[in-house]
N, C-alpha and C positions, 0 to 999 in steps of 0.2 A: 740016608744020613739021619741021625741022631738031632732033633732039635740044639741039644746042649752041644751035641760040635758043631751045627753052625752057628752056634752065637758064641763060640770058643774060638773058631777061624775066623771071623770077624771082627774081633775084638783081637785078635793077635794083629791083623792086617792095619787096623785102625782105621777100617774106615765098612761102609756097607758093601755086600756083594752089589754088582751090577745085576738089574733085573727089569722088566714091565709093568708099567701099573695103568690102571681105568680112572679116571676121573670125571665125575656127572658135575655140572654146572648149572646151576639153575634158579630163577627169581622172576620178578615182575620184568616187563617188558619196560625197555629203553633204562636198564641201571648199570649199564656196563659189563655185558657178559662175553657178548662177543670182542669185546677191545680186551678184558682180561683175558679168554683162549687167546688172542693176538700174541701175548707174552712169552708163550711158550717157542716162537720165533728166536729170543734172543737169548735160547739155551746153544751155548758153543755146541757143549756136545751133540745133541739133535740136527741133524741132517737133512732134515725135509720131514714137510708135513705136507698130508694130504688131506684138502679139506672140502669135503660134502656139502657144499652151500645152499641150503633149500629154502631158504630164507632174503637174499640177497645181501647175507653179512658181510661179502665181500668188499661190500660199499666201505663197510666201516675200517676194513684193514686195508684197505687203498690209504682212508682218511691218516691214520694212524701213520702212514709214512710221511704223506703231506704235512703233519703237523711234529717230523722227526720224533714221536714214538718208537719208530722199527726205521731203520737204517735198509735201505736198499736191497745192502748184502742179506741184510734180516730177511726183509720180505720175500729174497728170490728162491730163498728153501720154502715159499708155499707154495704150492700147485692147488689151484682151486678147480672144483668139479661142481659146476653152477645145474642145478638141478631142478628147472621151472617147475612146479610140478601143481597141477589143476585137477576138476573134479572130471575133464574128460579125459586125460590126459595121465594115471596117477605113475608118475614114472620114478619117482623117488624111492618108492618103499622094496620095488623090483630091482631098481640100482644098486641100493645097499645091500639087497640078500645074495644078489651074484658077485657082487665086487669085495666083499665080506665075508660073507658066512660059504664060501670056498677055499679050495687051494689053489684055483685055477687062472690062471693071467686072462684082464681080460682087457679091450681099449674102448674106452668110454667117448663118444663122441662132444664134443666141444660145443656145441650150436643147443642138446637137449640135454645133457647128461645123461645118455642110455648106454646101458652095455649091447655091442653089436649092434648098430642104428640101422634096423635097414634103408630108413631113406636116407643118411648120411653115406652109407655105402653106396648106394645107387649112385650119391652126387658126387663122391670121393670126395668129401671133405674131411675138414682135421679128427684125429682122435686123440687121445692122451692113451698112456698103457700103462696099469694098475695091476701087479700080484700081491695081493696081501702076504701071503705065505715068505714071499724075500725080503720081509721087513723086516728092520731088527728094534734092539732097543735106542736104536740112534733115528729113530723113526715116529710120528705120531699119526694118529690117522683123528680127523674131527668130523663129527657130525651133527651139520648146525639146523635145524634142531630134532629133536624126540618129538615133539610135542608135533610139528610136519610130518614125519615120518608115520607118525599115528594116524593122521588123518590123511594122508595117503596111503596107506594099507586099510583103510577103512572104504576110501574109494576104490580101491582095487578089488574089496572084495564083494564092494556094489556093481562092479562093472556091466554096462548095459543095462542097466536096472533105467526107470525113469526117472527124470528128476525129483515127484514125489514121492519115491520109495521111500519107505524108514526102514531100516537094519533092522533083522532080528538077530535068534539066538546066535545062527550060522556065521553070519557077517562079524559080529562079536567075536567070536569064535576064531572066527580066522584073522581078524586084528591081533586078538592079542599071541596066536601063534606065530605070526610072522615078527610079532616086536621078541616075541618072544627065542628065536631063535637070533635075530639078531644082537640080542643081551647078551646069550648064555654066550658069543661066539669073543661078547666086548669082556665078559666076567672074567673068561679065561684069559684072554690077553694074550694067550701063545706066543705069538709073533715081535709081537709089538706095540706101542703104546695107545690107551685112547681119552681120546675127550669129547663128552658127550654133552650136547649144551640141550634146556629144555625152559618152558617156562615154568610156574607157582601153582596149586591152585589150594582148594583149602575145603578141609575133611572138618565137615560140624558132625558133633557127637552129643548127643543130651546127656547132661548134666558132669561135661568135659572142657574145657579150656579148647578153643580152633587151633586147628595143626596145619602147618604148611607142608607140604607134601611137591616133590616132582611131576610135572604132570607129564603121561605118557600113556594118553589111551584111557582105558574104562576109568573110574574112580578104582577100582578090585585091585587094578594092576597095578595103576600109578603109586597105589602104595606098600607092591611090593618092588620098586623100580630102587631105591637105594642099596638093595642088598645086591645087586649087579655090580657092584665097584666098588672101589679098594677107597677111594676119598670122595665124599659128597660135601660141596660147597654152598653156599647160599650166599648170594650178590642180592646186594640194595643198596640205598640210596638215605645215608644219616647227614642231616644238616648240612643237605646240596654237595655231599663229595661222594664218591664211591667207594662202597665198603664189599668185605666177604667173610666170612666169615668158617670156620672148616672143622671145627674141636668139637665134639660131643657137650664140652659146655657152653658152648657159642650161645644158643639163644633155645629156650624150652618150648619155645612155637613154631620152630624149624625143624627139618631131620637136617641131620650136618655131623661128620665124626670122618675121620682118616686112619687106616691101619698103619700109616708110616709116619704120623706124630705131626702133620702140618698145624700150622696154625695160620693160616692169613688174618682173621683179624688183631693178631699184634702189628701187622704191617698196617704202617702208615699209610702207604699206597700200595692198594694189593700187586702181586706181580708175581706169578706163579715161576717166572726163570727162578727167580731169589729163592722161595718154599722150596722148589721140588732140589734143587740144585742142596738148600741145606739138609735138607733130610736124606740126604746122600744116596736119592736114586740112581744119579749118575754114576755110583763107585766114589766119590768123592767123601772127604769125611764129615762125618755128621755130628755140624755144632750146636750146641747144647745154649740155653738163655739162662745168662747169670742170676735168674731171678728164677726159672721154672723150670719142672725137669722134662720137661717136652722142647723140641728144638726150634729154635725162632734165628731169622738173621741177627747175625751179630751188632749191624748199627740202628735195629729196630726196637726201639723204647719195650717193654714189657707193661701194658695196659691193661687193666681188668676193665673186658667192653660193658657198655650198657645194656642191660637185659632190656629189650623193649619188643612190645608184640608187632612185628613186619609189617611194612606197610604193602597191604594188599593190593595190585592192582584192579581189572576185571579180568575174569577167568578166559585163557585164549586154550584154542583148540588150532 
């Protein structure tokens, strides 16, 4: 099909086609990352999400009901997949490449997060059952975070090595091939939706202004990690509230821009159901800000934010 017929049939219809999109999330630790992916819960349309928790965010979407953020009914479309994952141990980065970057159903053990446990089969204990491939766009799948997932693929491909080993080329090597097939698998989005949550870290350049960048693995990679996804966010923290920010103009020390026109920092309180729901990923019609021609919720003030250079946390791996 013709670009100009489908923005012909779309514009006849009034509203966007239904489709999948990737979204990366990512800032300093402790600014609200994992409670904003929380939000995408109390999308009507979205059916279940499934979420990779390699971090123990799960803590915080518990909290989030408790403090009536997410409603019950909200919460019970997540399925978490809690994913201990240590330097003897690196079982997160092997989780994600089979439960992922396949077509193949597989059941993840409840007690480690593994695909096919064998010591959980031994014990017949619980599994959950994961096919990416049957997911649709009423579907998310989240991965809390990049930034773990790197440095478990990085222990995996130390495996057996001694504690004092240091990575060479090899081990490099095959870090950033395994992030790297789990990207290309999140870029395309085939199936179904995704959110990728990671921390900040921050690229000095002589005689350049500091860039905050995704982090995900080598410094090389981490900054080619934004061209994986369709909207790149940036969460922090302005005068003790939580912010994010999404537009290509948001802030010149961030990467951050969306091909389907978000804007969360016009929101007051960010809230990714409200964005994604206006930009009419769901099929629904996409409203337009009396003020801008990018689309903003309708009861959300149209603000021009403060440019200010991000407050850095310390760099996490």
């Amino acid at each position: 099909m013709k670009l100009s017929q489908l923005v012909a049939a779309s514009n006849a219809a009034g509203n966007m086609p239904k489709r999948t999109h990737s979204i990366l999330l990512y800032g300093p630790p402790k600014v609200g990352k994992t409670r904003l992916g929380g939000t995408l819960a109390k999308i009507p349309e979205i059916e279940e999400i499934f979420w990779y928790d390699l971090e123990n965010g799960s803590d915080t979407l518990a909290d989030m009901v408790r403090l009536g953020v997410l409603t019950v009914e909200q919460a019970s479309k997540i399925t978490v997949f809690k994913v201990p994952d240590i330097r003897e141990s690196p079982v997160a980065m092997e989780t994600l490449l089979k439960a992922i970057c396949t077509k193949a159903a597989v059941n993840i053990c409840d007690e480690h997060g593994r695909v096919a446990c064998p010591e959980c089969i031994k014990a017949k204990a619980d599994f959950t059952p994961f096919h990416h491939a049957k997911l649709t766009n009423k579907h998310f799948i989240v991965i809390d975070s990049l930034s773990q997932a790197a440095v478990s693929a990085m222990n995996m491909a130390c495996r057996n090595q001694p504690v004092e080993f240091k990575p060479t080329w090899d081990e490099y090597g095959l870090q950033t091939k395994w992030l790297s097939d789990l990207l290309t698998t999140v870029q395309a989005a085939q199936y179904t939706n995704f959110l990728c949550i990671t921390h900040d870290m921050i690229i000095e350049e002589e005689g350049k202004s500091d860039k905050c960048i995704p982090l995900c693995g080598t410094k090389a990679f981490s900054n080619t990690v934004a061209k994986y996804f369709g909207t790149v966010i940036y969460a922090e923290m302005k005068l003790k509230k939580h912010k994010a920010g999404s537009s290509t103009s948001y802030n010149s020390a961030t990467q951050t821009g969306s091909r389907i026109g978000i804007e969360l920092e016009k929101e007051k309180d960010p809230d990714l159901s409200v964005v994604l729901a206006n930009a009419g990923l769901f099929g629904g019609i996409r409203k337009e800000s009396p003020t801008a021609d990018t689309p903003v919720v309708e009861e959300a003030v149209a603000v021009t934010p403060a440019v200010n250079k991000p407050r850095f946390g310390a760099q996490n791996s």
